[in-house]
Legacy VTK file of the C-alpha trace (Angstrom):
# vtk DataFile Version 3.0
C-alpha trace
ASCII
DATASET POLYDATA
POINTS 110 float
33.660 5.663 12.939
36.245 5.066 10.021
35.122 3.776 6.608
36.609 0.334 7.346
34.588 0.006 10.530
31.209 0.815 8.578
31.993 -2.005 6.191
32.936 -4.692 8.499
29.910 -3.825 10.756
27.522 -4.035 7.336
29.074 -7.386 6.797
27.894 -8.743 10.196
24.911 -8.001 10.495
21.643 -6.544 8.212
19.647 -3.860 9.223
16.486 -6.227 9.672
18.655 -8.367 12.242
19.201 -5.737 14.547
15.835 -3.526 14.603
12.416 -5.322 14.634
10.158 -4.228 11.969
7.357 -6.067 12.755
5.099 -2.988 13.621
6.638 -0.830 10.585
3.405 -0.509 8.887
1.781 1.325 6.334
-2.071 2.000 6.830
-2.221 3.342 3.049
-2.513 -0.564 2.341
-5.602 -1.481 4.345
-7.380 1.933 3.255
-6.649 0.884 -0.342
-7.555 -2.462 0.442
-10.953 -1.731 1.505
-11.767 0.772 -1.393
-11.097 -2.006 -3.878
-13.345 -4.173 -2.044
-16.215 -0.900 -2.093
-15.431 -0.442 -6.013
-15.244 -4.332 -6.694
-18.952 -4.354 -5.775
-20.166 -1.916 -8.414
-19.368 -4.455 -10.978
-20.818 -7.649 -12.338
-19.160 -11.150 -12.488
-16.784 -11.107 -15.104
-16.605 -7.273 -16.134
-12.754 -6.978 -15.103
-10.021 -9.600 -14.675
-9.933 -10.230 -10.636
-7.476 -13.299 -10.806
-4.461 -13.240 -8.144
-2.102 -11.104 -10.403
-4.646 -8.018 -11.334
-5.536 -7.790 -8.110
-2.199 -7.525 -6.544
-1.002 -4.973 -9.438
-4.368 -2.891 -9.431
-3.708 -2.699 -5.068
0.291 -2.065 -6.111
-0.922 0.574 -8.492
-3.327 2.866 -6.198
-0.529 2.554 -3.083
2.164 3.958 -5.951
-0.578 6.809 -6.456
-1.206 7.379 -2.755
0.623 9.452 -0.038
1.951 6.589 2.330
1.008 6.390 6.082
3.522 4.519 7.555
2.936 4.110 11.500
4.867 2.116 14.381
2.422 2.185 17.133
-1.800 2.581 17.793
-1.038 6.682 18.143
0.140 6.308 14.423
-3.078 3.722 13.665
-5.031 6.560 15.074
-3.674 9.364 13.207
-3.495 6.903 9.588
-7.096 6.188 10.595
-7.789 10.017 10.565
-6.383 10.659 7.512
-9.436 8.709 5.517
-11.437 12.025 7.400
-9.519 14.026 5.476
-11.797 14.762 2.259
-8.542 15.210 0.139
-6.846 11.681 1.269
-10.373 9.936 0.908
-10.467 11.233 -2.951
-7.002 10.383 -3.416
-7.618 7.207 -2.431
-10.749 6.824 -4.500
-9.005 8.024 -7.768
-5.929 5.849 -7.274
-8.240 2.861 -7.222
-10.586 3.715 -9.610
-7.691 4.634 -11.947
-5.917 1.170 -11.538
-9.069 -0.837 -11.690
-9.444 1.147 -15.157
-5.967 0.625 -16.594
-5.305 -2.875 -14.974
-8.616 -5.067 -14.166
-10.251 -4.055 -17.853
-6.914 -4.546 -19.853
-5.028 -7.700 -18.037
-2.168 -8.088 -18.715
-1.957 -11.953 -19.699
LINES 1 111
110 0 1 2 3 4 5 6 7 8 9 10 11 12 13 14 15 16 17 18 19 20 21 22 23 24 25 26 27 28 29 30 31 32 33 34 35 36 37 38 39 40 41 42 43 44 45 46 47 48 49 50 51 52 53 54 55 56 57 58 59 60 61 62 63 64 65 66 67 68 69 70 71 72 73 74 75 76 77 78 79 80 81 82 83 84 85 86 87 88 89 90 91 92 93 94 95 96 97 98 99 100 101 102 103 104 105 106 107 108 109
């Protein structure tokens, strides 16, 4: 396929037009959603910021921290489920939260 070719066919049509993505999903997200959830509970009304935007940047922070587990189908829901088995991928987890809860939820940034 020629040079030309590549560019006219990138002009027609975007990636996300042609393949469906709607099963592209990474299971990091729900495991670090649920261990902010766990953590959240240690603390008292009021102790760290939990509005909309330190919430969303403490989650954004861990899942920067954390190996990603990106999976198509249930095998790969199955084998991203596994991975919170894994001692070393559970602690990683843990850390990354802890450690954005620490530098975000105590020190806001508004």
């Amino acid at each position: 396929m020629s040079k030309n070719s590549i560019l006219r066919y990138r002009e027609k049509m975007a990636l996300s037009d042609k393949y469906d993505f709607e099963f592209l999903k990474n299971e990091a997200e729900t495991l670090i959603f649920k261990e902010l959830e766990r953590q959240f509970a240690f603390f008292e009304e009021g102790d760290l910021c939990l509005c909309n935007e330190c919430v969303v940047d403490m989650a954004a922070m861990a899942l920067n921290a954390v190996k990603p587990l990106y999976r198509v189908s249930l095998l790969g829901t199955l084998y991203a489920n596994s991975a919170m088995q894994d001692e070393e991928y559970a602690e990683n987890v843990r850390l990354a939260v802890s450690n954005a809860i620490e530098k975000v939820g105590f020190n806001p940034a508004h």
